[in-house]
C-alpha positions in Angstrom: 15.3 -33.3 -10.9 16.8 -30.5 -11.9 17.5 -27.4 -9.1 14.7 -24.6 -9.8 16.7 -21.4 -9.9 15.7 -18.3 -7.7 16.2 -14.9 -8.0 17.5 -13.5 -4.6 18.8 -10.1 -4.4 19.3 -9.5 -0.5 21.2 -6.0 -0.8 18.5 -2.7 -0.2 18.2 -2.0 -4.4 18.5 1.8 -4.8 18.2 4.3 -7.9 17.4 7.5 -6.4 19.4 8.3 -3.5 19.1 10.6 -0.2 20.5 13.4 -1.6 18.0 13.4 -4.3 20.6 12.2 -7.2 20.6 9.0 -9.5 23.0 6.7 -7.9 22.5 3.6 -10.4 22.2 5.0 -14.2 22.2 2.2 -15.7 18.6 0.9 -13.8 16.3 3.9 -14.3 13.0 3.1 -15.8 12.0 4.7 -19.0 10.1 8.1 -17.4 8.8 11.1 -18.8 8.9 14.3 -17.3 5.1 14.3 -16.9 5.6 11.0 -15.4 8.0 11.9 -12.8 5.4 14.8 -12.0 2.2 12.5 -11.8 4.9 10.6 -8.9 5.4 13.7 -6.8 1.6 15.0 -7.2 0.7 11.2 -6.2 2.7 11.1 -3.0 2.1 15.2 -1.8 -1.9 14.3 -2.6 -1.2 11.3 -0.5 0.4 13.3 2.1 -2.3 16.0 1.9 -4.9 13.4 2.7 -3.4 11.8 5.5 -2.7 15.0 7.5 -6.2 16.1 7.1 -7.1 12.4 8.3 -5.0 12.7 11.4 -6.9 16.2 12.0 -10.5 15.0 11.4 -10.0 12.4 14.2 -8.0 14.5 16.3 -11.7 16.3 16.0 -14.1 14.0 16.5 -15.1 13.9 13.0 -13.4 10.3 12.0 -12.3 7.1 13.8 -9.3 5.8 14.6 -7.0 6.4 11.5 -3.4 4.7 10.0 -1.0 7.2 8.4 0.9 6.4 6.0 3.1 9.3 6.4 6.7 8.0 5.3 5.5 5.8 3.3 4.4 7.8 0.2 7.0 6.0 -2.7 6.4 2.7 -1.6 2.8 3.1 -2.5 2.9 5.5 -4.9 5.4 3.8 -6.5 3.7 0.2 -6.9 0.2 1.4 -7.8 1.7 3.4 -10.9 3.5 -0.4 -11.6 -0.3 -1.9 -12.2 -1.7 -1.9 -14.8 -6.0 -1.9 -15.1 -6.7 -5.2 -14.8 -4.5 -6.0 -12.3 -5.9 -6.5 -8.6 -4.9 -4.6 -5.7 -5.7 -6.1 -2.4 -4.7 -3.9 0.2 -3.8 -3.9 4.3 -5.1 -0.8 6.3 -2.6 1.3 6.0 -2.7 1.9 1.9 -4.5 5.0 1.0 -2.0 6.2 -1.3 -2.6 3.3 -3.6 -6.6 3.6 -2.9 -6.5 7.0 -4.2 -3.6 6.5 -6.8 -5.1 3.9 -8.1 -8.7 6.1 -8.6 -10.5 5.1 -5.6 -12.4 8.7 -4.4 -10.9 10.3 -1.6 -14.7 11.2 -0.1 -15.2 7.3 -0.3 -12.3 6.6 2.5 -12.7 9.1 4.6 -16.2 7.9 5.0 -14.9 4.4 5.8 -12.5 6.0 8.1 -15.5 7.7 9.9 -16.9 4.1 10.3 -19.7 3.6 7.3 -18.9 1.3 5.8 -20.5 2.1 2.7 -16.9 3.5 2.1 -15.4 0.6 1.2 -18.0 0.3 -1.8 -15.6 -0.6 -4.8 -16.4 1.0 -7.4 -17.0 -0.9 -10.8 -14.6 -2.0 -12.7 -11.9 -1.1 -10.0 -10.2 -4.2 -9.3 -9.7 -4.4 -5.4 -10.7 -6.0 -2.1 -11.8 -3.5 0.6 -9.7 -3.1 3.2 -8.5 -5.7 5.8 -7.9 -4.8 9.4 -7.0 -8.3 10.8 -3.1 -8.7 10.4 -1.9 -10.6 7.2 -5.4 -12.0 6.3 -5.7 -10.5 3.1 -2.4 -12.5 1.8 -4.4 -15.8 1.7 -7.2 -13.9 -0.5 -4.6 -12.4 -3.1 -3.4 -15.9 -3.6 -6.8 -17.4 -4.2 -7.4 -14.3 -6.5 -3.9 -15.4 -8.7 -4.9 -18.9 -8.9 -8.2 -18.1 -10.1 -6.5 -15.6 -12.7 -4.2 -18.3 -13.9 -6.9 -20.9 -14.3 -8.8 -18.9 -16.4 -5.7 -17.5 -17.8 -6.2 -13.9 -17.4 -3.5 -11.9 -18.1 -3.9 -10.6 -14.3 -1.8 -10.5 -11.7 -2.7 -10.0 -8.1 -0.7 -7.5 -5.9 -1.0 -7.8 -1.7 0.1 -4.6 0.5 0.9 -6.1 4.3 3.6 -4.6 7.0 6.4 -6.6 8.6 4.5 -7.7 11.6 2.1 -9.6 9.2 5.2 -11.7 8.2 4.6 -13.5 12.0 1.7 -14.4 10.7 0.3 -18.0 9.5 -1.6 -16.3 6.5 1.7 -15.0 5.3 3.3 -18.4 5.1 0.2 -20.2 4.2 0.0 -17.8 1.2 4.0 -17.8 0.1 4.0 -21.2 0.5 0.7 -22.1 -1.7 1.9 -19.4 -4.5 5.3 -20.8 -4.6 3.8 -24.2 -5.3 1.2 -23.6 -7.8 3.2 -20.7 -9.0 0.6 -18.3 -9.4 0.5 -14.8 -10.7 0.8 -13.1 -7.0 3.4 -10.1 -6.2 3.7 -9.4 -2.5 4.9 -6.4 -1.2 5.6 -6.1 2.1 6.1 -2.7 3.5 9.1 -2.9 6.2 8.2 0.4 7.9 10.3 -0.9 11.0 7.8 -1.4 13.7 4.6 -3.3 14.1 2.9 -1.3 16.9 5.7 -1.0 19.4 7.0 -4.3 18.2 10.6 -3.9 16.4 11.7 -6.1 13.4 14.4 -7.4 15.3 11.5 -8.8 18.0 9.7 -9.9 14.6 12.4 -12.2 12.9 15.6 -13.6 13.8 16.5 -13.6 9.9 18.5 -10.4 8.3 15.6 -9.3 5.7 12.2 -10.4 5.0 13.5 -10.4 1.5 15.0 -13.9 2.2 12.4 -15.2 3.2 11.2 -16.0 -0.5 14.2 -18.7 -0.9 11.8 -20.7 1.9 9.1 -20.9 -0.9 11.0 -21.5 -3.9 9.8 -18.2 -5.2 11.7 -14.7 -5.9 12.5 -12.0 -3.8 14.0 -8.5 -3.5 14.5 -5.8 -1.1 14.2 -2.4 -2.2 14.7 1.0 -0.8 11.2 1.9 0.0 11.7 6.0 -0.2 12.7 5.7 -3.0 10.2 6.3 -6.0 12.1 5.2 -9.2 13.7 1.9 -7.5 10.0 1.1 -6.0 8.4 1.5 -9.8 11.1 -0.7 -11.0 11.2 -3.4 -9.2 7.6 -4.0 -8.7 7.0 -3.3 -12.8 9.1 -6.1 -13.1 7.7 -8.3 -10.8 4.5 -7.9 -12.5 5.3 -8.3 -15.8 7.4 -11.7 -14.6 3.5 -12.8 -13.3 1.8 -11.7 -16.3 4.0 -14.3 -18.4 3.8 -17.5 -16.0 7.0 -16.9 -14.6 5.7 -16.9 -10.8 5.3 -15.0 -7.8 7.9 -12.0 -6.1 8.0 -10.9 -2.6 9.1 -7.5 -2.6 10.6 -6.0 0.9 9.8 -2.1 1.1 12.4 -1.1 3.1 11.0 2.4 4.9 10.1 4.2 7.6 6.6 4.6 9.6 7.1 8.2 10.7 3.7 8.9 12.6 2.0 7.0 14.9 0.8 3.5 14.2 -3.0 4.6 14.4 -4.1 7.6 16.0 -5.0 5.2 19.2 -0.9 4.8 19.5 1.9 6.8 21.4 5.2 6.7 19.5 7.3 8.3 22.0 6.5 6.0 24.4 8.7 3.1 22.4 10.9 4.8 20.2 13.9 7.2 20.5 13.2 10.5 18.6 16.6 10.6 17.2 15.4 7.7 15.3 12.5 9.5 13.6 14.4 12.3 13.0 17.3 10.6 11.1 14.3 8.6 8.8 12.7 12.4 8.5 15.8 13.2 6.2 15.0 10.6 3.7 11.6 11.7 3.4 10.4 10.1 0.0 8.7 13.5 -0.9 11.8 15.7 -0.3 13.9 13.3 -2.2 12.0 13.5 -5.6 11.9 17.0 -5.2 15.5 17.5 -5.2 15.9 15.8 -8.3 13.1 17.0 -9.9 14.7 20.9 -9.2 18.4 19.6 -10.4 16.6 18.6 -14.1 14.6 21.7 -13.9 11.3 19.7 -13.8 10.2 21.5 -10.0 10.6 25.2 -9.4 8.6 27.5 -6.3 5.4 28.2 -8.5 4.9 24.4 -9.6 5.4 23.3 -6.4 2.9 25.8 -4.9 0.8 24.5 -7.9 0.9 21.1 -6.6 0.2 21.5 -2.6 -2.8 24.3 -3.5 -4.1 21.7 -6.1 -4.2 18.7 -3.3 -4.9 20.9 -0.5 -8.2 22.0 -2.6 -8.9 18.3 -3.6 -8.7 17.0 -0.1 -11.1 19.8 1.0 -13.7 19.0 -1.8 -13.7 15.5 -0.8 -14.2 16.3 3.0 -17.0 18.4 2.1 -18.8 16.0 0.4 -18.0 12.8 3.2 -19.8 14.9 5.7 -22.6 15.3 3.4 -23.3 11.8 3.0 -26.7 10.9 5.1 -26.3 8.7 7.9 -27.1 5.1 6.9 -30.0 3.2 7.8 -29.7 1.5 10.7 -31.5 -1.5 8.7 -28.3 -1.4 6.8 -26.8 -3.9 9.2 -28.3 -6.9 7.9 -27.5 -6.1 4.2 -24.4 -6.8 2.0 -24.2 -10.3 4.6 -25.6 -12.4 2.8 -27.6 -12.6 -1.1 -30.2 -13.9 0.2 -31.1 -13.4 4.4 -31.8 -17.4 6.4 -35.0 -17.2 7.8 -33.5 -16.9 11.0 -31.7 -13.3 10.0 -34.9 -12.3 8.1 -37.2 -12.6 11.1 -34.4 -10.5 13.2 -34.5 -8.4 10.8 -38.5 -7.8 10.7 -38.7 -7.3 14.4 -35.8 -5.0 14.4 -37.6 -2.8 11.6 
């Protein structure tokens, strides 16, 4: 039998550097300037809408919350890499692809305030809601491929999980079964260095998560997760390899969690602030921005443009999740099941 060949590329892929210059020429994707602005308006909306998140709970006015602050390229940077059709099935932590990807911004913070009604895809949006149990959704991404490639749709199913999920069954039950039936799946796992208070180095005796693809017979990379461009450009490929048959990619993010895990954590308490500090230089944001000024695509009043803009989206969209009646109390024993078992009915009779 002839040896199935793998792409491997174990070294952290980089096109945009920290100094906010091209450092690989050759690889940069096909952008136009309007484009490279929909990136940075992406990532500082993002960024908007998780500070006012972490503020709103800080209040009272939302549960617990995970920012995403940090991470801002890695998502930005794969949701503008699917196309429409595409499905996005998504961990907890992945607002920024919610919202790039059209999901209303009134409609999370709602779920973040505990309705659930926020997590009400809308039609013809292509996505799972949320998933707070680690790594579960990987399984469900792979069922979703297989289904796309026995109906051959020209779909391809993309999974958002961090690097504690990788200690997970559901991550190696999913690799595993989309390496074998070589289904149209891209995983992307964002490597934002701790799991809680649980470092990568407690997670995984192996050098990346990247390599962990060769285990499956399947492709992997590892790419510099703060970085925009290199983020677009390997998970654009990765699709369009699953659009064609040519199997599944696991992509390894490699960034930087630079708030707390959720608002119920205490960073200081397990990591050394030098640390955060030195990952605050790269900050994804900054680094567009100082390329975008060298090509004369950013200047003061665009930028101000851009942070009024979000800051005024972000407030719209607060004002209108707090205007939302409260549900119906009754509302627990709908969306359970089509139709109610007698058993559930009855409760639900005597309840009312």
């Amino acid at each position: 039998m002839p040896k199935k060949e793998m792409n491997i590329d174990l070294e952290i892929f980089q096109i945009l550097n920290e100094d906010g210059r091209i450092a690989n020429t050759r690889e940069m994707p096909q952008l136009k300037d309007d484009d490279i602005k929909r990136m940075y308006e992406s990532m500082v909306l993002a960024r908007v809408f998780d500070d006012i998140a972490l503020k709103l709970q800080r209040e009272g006015r939302m549960l617990t919350y995970a920012s995403l602050m940090g991470q801002e390229a890695s998502q930005i940077g794969s949701a503008l890499a699917l196309e429409d059709e595409d499905w996005f099935v998504p961990s907890y932590r992945e607002n920024g692809v919610f919202i790039t990807r059209g999901f209303p911004m009134e409609t999370l913070y709602l779920y973040w305030a505990g309705d659930e009604r926020g997590m009400k895809i809308p039609d013809g949006m292509n996505a799972l809601p949320v998933s707070i149990p680690v790594g579960s959704q990987v399984p469900h991404a792979v069922g979703i491929a297989l289904a796309n490639k026995l109906t051959e749709k020209k779909s391809v199913a993309v999974v958002y999980f961090g690097d504690g999920a990788t200690s997970k069954g559901d991550f190696h039950e999913g690799l595993d079964f989309a390496g074998v039936f070589q289904v149209p799946c891209v995983f992307i796992c964002q490597n934002n260095q701790w799991a809680i208070s649980v470092p990568v180095k407690k997670q995984t005796a192996a050098e990346t998560i990247a390599q962990k693809a060769i285990a499956y017979g399947i492709d992997g990379a590892r790419v510099d997760g703060n970085d925009v461009f290199a983020v677009y450009k390997v998970v654009k490929g990765a699709i369009e390899k699953a659009r064609v048959g040519k199997g599944p990619t696991l992509i390894e993010c490699y960034t930087y969690r630079m708030e707390n895990h959720t608002t119920a954590d205490d960073w200081k308490k397990y990591r050394d602030p030098s640390e955060v500090e030195w990952w605050k230089h790269r900050d994804p944001i900054e680094r567009l921005k100082k390329y975008m000024e060298d090509e004369g695509i950013w200047n003061e009043a665009y930028d101000k443009e851009v942070w009024d803009n979000a800051k005024a989206q972000v407030s719209e969209a607060v004002k209108k999740f707090e205007s939302v009646p409260p549900p119906s109390p009754l509302d627990m024993f709908t969306n359970i099941y089509e139709e109610l078992p007698p058993e559930i009915e009855e409760q639900r009779k005597d309840f009312e």
